[in-house]
C-alpha positions in Angstrom: -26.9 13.9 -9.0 -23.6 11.8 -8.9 -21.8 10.6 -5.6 -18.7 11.2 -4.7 -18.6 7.8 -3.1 -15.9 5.3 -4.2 -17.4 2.2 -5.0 -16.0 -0.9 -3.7 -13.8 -1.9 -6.9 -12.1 1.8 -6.3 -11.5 1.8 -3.3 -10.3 -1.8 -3.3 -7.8 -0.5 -6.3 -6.7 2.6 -4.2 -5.3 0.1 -1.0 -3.7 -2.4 -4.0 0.0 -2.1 -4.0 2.0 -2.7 -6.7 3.1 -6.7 -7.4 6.7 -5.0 -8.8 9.2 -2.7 -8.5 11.8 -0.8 -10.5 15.4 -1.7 -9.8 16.4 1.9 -8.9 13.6 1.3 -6.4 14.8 -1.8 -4.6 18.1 -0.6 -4.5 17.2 2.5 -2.9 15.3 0.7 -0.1 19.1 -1.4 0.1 20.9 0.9 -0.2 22.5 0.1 -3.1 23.5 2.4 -6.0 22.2 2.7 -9.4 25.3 1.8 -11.3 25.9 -1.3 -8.4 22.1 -2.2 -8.7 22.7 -2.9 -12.8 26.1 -4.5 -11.6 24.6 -7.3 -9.6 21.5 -7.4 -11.8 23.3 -8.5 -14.9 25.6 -10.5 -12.7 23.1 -12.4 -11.3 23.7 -11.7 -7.8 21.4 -9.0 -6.5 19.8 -9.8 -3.0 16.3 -11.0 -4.3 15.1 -12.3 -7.1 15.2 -10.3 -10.2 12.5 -9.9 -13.3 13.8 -9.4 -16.7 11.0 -8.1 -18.9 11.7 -6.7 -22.2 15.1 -4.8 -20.9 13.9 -3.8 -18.3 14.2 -4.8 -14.4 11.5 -5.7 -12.2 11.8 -7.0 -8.6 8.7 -8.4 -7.2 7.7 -6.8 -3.8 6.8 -10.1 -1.7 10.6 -11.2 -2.4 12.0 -7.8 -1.1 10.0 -7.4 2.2 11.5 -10.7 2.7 14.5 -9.7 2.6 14.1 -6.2 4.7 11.8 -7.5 7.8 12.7 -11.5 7.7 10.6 -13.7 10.0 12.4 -15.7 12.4 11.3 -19.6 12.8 9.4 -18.0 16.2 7.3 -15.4 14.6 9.5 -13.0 15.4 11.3 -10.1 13.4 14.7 -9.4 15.4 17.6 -11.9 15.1 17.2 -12.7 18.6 14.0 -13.4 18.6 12.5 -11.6 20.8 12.2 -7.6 21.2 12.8 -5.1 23.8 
């Protein structure tokens, strides 16, 4: 009899996110465009930092939650500091 228990490595694997995303992906979550993603890609000049591998785009998660929920000097996520 087998058991349908995840060992630990799965279920370790199953929480993992991933290290990168596509372009189209980060733009999306900016709201930015394909064809305006490419643009500022290529340029140089997209919000976070950019992976060229091959020729393809990559931008590394840790770099984009950065940018979308930034951490203010006091621990705190809103610009002024504290919420509510």
């Amino acid at each position: 009899m087998t058991s349908t228990t995840p060992t630990q490595s799965q279920a370790t694997e199953a929480n993992e996110q991933p290290e990168v995303v596509s372009l189209l992906t980060a733009g999306r979550l900016l709201g930015i465009g394909r064809t305006k993603a490419y643009r500022l890609a290529k340029a140089g000049e997209f919000p976070c930092r950019v992976l060229r591998i091959g020729g393809r785009y990559a931008v590394p998660v840790r770099g984009l939650r950065a940018l979308l929920d930034p951490i203010t000097p006091d621990g705190y996520n809103s610009p002024s500091g504290r919420e509510g």
